[in-house]
C-alpha positions as CSV (number, residue, x, y, z in Angstrom):
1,X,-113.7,212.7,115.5
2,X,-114.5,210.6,119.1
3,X,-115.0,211.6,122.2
4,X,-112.4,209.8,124.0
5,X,-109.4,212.2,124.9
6,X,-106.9,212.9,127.3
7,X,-107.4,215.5,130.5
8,X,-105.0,215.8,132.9
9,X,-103.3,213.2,131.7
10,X,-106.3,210.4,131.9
11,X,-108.5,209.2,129.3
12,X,-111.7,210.0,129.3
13,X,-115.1,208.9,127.5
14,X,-117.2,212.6,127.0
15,X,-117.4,213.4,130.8
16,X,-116.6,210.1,132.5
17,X,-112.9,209.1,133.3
18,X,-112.0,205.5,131.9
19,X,-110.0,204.3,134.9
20,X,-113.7,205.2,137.2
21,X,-115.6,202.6,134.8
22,X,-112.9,200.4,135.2
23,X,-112.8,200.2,139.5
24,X,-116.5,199.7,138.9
25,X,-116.8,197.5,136.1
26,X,-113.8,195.8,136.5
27,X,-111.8,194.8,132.9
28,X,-111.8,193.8,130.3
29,X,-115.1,195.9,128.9
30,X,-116.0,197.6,125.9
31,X,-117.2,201.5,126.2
32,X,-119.3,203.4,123.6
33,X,-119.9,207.4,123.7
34,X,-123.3,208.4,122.8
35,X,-122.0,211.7,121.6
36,X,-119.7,209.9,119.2
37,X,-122.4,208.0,117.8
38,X,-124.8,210.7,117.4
39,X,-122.8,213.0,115.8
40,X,-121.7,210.1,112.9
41,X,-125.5,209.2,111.8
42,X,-126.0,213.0,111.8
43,X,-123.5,213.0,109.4
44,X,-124.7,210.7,107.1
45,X,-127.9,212.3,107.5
46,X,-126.9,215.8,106.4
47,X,-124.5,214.2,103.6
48,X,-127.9,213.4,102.0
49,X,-129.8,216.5,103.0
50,X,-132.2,217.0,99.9
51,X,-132.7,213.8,98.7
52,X,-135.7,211.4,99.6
53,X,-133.7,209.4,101.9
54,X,-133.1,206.8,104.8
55,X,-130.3,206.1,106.9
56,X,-130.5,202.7,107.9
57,X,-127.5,201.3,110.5
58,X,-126.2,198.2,109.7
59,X,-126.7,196.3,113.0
60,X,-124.1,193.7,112.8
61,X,-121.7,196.4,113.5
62,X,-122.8,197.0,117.0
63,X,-126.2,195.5,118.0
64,X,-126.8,196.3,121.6
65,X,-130.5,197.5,122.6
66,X,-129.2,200.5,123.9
67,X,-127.4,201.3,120.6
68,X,-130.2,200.8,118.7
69,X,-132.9,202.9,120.6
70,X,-130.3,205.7,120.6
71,X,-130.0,205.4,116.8
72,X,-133.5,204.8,116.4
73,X,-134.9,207.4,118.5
74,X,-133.0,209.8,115.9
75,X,-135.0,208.9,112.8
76,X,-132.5,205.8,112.0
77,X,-134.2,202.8,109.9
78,X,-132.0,199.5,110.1
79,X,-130.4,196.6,108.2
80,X,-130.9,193.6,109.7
81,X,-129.2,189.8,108.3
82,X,-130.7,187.5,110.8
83,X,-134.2,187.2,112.8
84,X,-132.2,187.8,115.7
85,X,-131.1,191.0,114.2
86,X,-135.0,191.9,113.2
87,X,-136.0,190.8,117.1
88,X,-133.5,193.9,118.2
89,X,-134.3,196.1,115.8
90,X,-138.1,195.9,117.6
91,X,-137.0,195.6,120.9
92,X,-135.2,198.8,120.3
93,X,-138.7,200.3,118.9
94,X,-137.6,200.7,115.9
95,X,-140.9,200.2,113.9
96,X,-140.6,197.6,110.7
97,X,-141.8,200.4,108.1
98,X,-137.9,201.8,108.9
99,X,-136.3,197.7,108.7
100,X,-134.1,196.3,105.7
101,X,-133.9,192.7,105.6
102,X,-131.1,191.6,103.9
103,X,-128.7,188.8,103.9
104,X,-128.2,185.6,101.8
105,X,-129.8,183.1,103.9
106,X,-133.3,184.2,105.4
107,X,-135.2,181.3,106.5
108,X,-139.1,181.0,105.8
109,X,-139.4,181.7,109.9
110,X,-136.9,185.0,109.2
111,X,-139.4,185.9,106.2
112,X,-142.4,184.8,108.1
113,X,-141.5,187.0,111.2
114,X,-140.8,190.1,109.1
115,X,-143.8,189.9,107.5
116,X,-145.8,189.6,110.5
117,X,-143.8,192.1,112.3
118,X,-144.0,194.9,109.5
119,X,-140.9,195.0,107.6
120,X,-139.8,197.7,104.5
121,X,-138.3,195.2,102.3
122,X,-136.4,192.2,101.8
123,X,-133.0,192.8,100.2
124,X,-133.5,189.1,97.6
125,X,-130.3,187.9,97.1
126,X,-131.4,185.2,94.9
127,X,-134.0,182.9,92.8
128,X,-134.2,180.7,95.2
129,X,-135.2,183.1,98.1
130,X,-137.4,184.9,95.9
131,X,-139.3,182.2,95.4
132,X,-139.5,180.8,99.1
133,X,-140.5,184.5,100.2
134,X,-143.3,184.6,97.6
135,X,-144.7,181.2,99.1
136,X,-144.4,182.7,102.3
137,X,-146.0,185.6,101.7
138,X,-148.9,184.1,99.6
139,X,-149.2,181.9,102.5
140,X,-150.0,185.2,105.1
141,X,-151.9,186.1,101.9
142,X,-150.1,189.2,101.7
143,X,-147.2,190.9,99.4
144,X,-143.3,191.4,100.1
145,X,-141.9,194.5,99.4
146,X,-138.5,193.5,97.4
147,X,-135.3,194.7,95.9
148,X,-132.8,192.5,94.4
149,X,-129.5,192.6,95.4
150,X,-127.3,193.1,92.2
151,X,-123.2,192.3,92.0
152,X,-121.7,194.7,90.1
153,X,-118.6,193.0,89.6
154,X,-116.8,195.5,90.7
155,X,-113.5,195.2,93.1
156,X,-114.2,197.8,95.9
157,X,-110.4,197.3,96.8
158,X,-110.8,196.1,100.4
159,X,-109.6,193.3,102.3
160,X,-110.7,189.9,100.8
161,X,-112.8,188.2,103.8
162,X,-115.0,191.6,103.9
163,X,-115.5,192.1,99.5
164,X,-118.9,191.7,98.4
165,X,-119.3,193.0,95.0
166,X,-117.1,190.8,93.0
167,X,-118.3,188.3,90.4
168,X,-116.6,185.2,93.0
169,X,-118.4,186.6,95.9
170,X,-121.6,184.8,97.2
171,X,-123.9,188.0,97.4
172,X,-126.2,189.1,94.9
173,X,-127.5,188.2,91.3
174,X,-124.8,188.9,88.5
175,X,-126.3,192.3,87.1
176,X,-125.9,190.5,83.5
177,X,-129.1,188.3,85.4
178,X,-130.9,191.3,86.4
179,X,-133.7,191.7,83.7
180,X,-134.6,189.0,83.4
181,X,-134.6,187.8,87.3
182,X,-136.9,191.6,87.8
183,X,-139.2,189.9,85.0
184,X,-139.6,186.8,86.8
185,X,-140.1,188.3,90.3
186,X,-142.9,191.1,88.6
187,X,-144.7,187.5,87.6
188,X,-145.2,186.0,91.5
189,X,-148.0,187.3,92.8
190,X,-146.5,187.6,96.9
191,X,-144.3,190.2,95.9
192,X,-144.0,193.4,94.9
193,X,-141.0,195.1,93.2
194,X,-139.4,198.6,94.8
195,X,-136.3,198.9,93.8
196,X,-132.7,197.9,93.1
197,X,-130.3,196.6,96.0
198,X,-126.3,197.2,95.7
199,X,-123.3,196.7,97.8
200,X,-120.0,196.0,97.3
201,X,-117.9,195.9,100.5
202,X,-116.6,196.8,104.0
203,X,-113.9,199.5,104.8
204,X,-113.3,201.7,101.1
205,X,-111.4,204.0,101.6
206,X,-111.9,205.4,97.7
207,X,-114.9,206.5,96.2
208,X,-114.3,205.2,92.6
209,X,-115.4,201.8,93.2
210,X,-118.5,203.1,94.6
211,X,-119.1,205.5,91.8
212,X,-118.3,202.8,89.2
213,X,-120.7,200.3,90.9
214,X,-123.5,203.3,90.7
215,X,-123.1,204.4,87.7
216,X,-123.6,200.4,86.7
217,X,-127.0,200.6,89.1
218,X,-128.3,203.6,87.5
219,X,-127.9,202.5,84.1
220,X,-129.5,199.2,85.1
221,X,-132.7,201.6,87.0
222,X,-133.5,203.0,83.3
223,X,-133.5,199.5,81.6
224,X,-135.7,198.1,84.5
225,X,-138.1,201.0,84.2
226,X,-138.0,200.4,80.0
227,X,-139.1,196.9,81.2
228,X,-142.1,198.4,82.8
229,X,-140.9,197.7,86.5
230,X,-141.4,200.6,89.4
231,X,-138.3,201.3,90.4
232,X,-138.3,203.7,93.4
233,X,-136.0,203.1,96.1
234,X,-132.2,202.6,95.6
235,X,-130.5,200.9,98.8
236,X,-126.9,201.5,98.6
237,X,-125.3,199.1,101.0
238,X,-122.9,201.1,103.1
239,X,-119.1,200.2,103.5
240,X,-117.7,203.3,104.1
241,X,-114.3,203.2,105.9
242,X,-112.9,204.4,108.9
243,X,-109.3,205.4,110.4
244,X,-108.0,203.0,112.4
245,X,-104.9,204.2,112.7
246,X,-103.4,207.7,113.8
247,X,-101.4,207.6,110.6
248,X,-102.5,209.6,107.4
249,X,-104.9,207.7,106.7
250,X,-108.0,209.5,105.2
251,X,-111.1,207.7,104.0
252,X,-113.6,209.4,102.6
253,X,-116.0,211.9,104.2
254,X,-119.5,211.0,104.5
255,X,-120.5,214.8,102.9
256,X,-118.2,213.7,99.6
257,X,-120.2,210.0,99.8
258,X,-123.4,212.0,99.7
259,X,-122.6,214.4,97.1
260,X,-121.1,211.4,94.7
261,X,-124.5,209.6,95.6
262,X,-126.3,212.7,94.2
263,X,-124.3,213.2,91.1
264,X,-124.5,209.5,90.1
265,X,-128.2,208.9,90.7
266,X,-129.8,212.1,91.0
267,X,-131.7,212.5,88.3
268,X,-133.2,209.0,88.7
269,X,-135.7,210.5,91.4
270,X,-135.6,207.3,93.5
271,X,-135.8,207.6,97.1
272,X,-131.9,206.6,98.6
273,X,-131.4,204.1,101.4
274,X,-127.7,203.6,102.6
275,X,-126.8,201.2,105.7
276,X,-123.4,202.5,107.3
277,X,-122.2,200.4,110.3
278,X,-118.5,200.6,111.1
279,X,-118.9,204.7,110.3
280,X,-121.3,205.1,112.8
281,X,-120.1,202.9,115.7
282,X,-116.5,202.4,115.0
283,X,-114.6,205.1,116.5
284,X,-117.7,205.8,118.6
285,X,-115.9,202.6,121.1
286,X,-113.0,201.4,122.9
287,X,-112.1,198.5,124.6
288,X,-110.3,198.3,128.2
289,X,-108.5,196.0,128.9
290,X,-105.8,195.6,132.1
291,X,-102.1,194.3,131.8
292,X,-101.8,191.0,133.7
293,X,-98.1,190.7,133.2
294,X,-94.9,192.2,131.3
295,X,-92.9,189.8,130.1
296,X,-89.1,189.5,129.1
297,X,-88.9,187.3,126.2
298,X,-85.4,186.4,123.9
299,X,-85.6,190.1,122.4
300,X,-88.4,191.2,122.9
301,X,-91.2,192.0,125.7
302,X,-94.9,191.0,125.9
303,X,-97.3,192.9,127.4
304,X,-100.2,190.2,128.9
305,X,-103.5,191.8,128.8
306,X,-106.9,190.2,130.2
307,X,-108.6,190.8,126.9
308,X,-107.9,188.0,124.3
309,X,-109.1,187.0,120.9
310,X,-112.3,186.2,122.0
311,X,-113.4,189.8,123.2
312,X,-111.8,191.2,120.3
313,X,-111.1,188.9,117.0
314,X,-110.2,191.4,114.5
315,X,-106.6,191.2,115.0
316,X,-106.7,187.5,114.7
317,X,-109.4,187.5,111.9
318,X,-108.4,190.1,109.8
319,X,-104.8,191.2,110.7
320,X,-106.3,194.1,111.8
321,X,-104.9,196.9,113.1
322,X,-106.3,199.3,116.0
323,X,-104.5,201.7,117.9
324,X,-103.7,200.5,122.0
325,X,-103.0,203.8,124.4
326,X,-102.5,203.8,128.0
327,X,-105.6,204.8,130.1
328,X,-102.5,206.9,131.8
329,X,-100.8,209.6,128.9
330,X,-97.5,208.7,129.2
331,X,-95.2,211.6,130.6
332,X,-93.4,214.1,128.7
333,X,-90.2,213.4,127.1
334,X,-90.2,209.7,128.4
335,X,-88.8,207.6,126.0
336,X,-91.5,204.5,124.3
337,X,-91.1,200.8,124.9
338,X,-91.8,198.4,122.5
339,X,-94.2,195.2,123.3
340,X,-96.2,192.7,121.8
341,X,-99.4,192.5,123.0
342,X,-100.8,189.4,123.3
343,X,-104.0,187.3,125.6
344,X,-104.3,184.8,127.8
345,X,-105.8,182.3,125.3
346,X,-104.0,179.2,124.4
347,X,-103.3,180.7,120.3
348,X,-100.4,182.0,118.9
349,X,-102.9,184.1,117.5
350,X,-103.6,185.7,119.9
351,X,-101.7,188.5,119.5
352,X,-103.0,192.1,119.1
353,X,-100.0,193.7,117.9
354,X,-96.6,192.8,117.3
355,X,-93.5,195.0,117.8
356,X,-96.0,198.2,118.9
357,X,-94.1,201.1,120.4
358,X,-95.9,203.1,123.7
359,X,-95.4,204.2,127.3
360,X,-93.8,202.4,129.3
361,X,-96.3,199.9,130.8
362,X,-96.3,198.1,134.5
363,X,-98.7,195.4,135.3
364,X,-102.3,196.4,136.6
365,X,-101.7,199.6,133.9
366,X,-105.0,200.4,131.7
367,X,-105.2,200.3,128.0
368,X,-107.6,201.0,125.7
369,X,-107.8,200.0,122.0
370,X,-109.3,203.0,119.9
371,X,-112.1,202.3,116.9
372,X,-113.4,199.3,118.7
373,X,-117.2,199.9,118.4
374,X,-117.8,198.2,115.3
375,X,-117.5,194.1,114.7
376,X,-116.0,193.7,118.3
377,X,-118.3,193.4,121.0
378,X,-121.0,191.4,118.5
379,X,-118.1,189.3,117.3
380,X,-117.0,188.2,120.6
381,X,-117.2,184.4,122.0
382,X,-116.7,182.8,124.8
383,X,-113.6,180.4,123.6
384,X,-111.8,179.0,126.5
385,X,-114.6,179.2,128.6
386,X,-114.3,183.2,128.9
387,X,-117.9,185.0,129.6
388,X,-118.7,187.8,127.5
389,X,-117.2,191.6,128.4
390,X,-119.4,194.0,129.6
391,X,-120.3,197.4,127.5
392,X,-120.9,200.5,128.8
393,X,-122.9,203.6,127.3
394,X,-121.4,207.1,128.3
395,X,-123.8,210.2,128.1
396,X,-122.3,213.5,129.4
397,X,-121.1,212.4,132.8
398,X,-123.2,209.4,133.2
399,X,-122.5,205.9,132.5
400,X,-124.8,202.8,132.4
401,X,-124.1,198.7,131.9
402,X,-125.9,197.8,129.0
403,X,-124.6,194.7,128.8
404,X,-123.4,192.8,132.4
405,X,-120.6,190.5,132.7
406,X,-122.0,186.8,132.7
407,X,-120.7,184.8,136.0
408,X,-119.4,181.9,135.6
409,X,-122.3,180.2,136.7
410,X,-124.3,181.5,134.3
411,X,-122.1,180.4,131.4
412,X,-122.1,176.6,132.7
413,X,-126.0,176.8,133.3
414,X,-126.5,177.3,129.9
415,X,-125.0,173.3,129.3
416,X,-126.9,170.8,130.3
417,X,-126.1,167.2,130.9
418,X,-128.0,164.4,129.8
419,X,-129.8,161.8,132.6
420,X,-127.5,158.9,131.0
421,X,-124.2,160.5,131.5
């Protein structure tokens, strides 16, 4: 469920009408309902209701401040994979007691910063991290808080750019490794062992791989404790998928997520950490775009938008499919046209949909693309020399910028030209 619907014929975000953000925002932007996303960590929240437990967003679906202090303000921890993530997550005042590091790259100024900061624990990805974070930490004279990240092997059935849990897949120690990598890490002095760290993928729709890569973790938690090794806290990775369609697709529901989580590691007594992203801000936004131009082509017709691949690169990227309405409900009984819906930018791939049916469309028409909130706005770029989109937060009946359109000027004043040119 979202909170952008039709009344009266107009699409609306909660309280606000779309077309009023767009005469003051101008297009294209990308729009986020606070309601929506509330309502989604709740959920996740409540799936685990009973357990010792931590919901911690994954940031690298939607990192604005304002996303994060709304999160945050409810109790969220979050997962952070870059310094620049961490930097947010404080900005946002998120404390670092409720912070995840994780990621396969952290740099001794990444570790060094955490550490200062305050941070939970580093997801360790591999030996040679674990031993650059010890060093770092024996150089603050103080001791990391670790998990290691374990690959299950396990194929969580999703598209291949976005699987993490496989055996070919640069993430994690094999879990054949994982004894003895727990033994060597219990023998460096700048860290401390918490747990076990999992996660598999992006966008499962089934719960079997999860369970399967679990039930693997579990069995592992009791061998690790044989070894003597405190193992408390069981971070889950998220992954959970979303509809991004209007078809039937149904992934599954955060409540069944929870109640697998509880019959697979239950009895362990270990405090549960998960890091859902797309869940939570997925179909929490939209982006707005306008139509620039329709197009007759040899058999088909284009519809020209002002958003391109650069605002939104899943459709490029991924294939991806997301849902385009008119900002207008088309009329009753007024028979679809079919378009592809392409960009301005100079790539064939820059297409958003090919051979889509809707309303009729006219040039300076209002569309939206449905379950854009996750891995659009933080993937965007400014290829052809196009700022960065605005976003926009919608409470009730209120709306704020929390993100301005750059000017021109300010893009080219980041550049800089050298004295001998």
């Amino acid at each position: 469920m979202d909170h952008f619907l039709y009344r009266d014929g107009e699409l609306y975000a909660e309280e606000v009408a779309i077309a009023e953000i767009a005469a003051e925002v101008g297009t294209p932007f990308y729009c986020y309902s606070a309601a929506t996303l509330e309502r989604h960590y709740r959920l996740f929240d409540e799936a685990l209701e009973g357990t010792d437990h931590l919901v911690c967003y994954a940031i690298k679906a939607a990192s604005n401040l304002a996303i994060l202090k709304l999160l945050g303000d409810m109790g969220a921890g979050m997962d952070v994979v870059s310094g620049g993530e961490y930097a947010r997550a404080r900005a946002a005042g998120v404390p670092g007691e409720r912070i995840v590091f994780s990621g396969v790259g952290k740099t001794a100024d990444e570790m060094r910063m955490a550490l200062e900061g305050g941070i939970r624990q580093f997801n360790v990805e591999s030996e040679p991290e674990m031993l650059a974070l010890n060093a770092v930490a024996l150089e603050l004279g103080v001791r990391a808080p670790i998990t290691v990240r374990v690959n299950p092997d396990v194929d969580a059935k999703t598209h291949a750019k976005i699987a993490t849990g496989k055996s070919e897949n640069k993430f994690g120690i094999p879990i054949s490794k994982a004894r003895a990598v727990y033994a060597e890490a219990a023998g460096l002095p700048g860290l401390e062992v918490v747990g076990i760290d999992v996660h598999i993928g992006s966008q499962l729709t089934d719960l079997a791989p999860f369970r399967e890569a679990y039930e693997k973790v579990a069995l592992l938690t009791e061998e690790l404790r044989e070894d003597g090794h405190d193992i408390r806290r069981l971070d889950l990775g998220g992954g959970l998928g979303i509809p991004y369609t209007n078809s039937n697709e149904t992934p599954p529901l955060p409540r069944d997520y929870g109640a697998m989580i509880k019959e697979t590691l239950g009895h362990l007594n270990c405090e549960i950490e998960i890091e859902p992203g797309r869940l939570v801000a997925g179909n929490a936004g939209i982006m707005v775009s306008g139509v620039i131009y329709v197009k007759e082509g040899d058999g088909r017709d284009f519809l020209i938008l002002d958003a391109a691949m650069n605002d939104l690169v899943r459709p490029a990227m991924y294939d991806a499919h997301h849902d385009i309405v008119p900002v207008k409900e088309a009329e009753p009984g007024v028979e679809p046209a079919r378009y592809d819906i392409v960009g301005p930018v100079c790539e064939t791939g820059d297409t958003f949909a090919r051979e889509r049916d809707m309303s009729v469309i006219q040039a300076g028409d209002l569309v939206a693309f449905r379950s854009a909130g996750a891995y659009g706005a933080v993937m965007a770029s400014e290829y052809n020399s196009r700022p960065l989109i605005p976003e926009v937060l919608v409470r009730g009946d209120q709306f704020a910028v929390i993100r301005r359109r750059p000017s021109l000027e300010d893009m080219l004043n980041r550049d800089s030209i050298p004295e001998w040119l």
